[in-house]
N, CA, C and O atoms as a GROMACS GRO file, in nm:
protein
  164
    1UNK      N    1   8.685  11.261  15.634
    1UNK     CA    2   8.728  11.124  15.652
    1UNK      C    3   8.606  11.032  15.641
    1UNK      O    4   8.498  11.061  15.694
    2UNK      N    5   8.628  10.920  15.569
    2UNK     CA    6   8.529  10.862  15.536
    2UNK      C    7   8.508  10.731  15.668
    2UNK      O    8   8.604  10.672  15.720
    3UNK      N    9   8.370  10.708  15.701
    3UNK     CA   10   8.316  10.607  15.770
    3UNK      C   11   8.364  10.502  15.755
    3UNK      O   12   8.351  10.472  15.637
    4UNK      N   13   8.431  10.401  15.826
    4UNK     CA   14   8.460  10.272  15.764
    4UNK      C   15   8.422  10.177  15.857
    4UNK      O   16   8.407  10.067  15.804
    5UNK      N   17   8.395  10.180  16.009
    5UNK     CA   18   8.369  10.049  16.081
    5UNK      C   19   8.301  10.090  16.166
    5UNK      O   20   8.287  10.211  16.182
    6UNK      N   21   8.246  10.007  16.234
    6UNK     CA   22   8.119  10.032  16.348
    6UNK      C   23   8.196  10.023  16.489
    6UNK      O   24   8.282   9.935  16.500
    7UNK      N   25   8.168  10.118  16.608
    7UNK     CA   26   8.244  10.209  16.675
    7UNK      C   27   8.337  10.266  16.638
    7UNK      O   28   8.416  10.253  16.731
    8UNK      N   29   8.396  10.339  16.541
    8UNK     CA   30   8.443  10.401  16.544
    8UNK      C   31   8.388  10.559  16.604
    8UNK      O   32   8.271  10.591  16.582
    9UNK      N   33   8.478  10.652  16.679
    9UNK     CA   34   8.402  10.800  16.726
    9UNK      C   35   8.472  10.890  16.654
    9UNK      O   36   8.582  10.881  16.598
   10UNK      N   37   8.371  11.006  16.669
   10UNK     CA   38   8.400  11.121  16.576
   10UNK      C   39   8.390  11.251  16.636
   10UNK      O   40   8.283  11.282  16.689
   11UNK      N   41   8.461  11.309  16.637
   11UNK     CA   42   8.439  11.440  16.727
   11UNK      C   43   8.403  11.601  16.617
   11UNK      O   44   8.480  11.622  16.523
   12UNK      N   45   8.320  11.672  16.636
   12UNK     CA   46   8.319  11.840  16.583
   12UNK      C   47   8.417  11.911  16.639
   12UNK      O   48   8.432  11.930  16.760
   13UNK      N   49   8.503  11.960  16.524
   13UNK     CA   50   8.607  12.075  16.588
   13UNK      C   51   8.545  12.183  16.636
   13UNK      O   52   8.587  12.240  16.736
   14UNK      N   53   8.422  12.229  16.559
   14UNK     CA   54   8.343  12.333  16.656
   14UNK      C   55   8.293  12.363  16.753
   14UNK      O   56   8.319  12.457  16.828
   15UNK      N   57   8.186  12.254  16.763
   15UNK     CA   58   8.069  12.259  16.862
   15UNK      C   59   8.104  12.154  16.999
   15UNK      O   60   8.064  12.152  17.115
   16UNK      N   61   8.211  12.064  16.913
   16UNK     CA   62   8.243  11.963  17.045
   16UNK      C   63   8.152  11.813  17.027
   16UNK      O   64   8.184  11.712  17.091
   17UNK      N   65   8.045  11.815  16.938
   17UNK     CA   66   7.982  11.732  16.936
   17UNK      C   67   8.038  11.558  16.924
   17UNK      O   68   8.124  11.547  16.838
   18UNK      N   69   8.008  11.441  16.985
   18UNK     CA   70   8.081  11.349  16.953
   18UNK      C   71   7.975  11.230  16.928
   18UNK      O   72   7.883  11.213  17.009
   19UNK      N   73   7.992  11.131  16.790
   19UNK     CA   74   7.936  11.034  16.785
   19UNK      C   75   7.991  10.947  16.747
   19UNK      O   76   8.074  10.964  16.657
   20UNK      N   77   7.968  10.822  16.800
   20UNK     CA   78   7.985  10.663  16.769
   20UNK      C   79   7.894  10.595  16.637
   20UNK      O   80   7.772  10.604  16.634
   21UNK      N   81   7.947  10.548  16.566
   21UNK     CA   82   7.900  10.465  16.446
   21UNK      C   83   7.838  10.392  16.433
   21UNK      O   84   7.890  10.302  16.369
   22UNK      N   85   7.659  10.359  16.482
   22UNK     CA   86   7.675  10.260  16.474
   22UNK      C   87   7.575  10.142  16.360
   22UNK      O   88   7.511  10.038  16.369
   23UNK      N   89   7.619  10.245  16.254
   23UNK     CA   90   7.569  10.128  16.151
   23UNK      C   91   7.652  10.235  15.994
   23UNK      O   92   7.612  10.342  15.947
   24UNK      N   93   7.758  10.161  15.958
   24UNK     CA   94   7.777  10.192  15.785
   24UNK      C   95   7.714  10.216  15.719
   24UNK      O   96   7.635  10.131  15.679
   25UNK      N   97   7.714  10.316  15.680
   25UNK     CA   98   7.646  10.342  15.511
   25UNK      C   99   7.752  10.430  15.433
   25UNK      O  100   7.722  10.457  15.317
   26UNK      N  101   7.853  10.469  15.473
   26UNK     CA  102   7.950  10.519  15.399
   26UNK      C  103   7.903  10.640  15.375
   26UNK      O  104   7.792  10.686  15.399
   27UNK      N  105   8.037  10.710  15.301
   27UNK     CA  106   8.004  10.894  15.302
   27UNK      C  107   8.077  10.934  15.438
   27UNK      O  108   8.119  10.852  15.518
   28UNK      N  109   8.088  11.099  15.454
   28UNK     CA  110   8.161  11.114  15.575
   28UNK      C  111   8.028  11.221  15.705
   28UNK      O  112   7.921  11.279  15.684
   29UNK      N  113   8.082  11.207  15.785
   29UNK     CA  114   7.987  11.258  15.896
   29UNK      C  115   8.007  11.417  15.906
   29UNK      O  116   8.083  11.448  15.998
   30UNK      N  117   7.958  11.519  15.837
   30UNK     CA  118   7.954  11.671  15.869
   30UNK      C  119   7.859  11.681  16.020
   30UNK      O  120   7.760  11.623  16.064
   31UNK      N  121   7.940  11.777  16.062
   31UNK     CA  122   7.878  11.881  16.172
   31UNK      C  123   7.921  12.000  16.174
   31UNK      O  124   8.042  12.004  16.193
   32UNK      N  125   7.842  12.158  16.156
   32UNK     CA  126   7.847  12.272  16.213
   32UNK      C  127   7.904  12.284  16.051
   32UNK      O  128   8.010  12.346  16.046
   33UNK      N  129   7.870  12.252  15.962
   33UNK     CA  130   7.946  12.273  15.814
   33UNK      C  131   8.104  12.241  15.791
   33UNK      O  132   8.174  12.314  15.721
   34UNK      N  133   8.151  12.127  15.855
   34UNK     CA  134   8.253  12.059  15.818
   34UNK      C  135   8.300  11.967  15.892
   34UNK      O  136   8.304  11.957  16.015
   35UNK      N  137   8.344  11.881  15.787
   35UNK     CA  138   8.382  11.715  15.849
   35UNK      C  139   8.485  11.688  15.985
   35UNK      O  140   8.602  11.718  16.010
   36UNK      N  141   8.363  11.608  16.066
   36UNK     CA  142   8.401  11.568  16.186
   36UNK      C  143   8.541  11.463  16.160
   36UNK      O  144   8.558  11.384  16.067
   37UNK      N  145   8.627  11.490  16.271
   37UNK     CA  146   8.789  11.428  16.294
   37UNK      C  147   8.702  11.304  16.412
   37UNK      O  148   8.616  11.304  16.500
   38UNK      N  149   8.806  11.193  16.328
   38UNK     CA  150   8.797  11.111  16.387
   38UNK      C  151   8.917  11.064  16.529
   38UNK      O  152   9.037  11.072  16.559
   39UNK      N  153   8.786  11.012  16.583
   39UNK     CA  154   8.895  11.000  16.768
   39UNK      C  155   8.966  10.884  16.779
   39UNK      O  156   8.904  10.778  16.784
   40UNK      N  157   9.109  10.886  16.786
   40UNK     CA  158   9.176  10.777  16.788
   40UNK      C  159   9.180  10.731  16.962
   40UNK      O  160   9.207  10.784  17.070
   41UNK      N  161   9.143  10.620  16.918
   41UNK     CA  162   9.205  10.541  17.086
   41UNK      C  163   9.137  10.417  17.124
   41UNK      O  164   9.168  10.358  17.228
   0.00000   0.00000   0.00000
């Protein structure tokens, strides 16, 4: 899933890891070798 706005959070299905956005540059956020799901709420 691609980056699109600043706070948005992102969670690792693996490791658990979670980060907040906070600057665009587009492209999507990998962790643990595959793309972090983004946290709705």
């Amino acid at each position: 899933m691609a980056v699109e706005k600043i706070g948005e959070s992102y969670r690792c299905s693996v490791c658990g890891n979670e980060v907040i956005v906070m600057k665009v540059g587009g492209g999507t956020l990998v962790c643990c070798g595959k793309n972090m799901d983004k946290i709705e709420g």
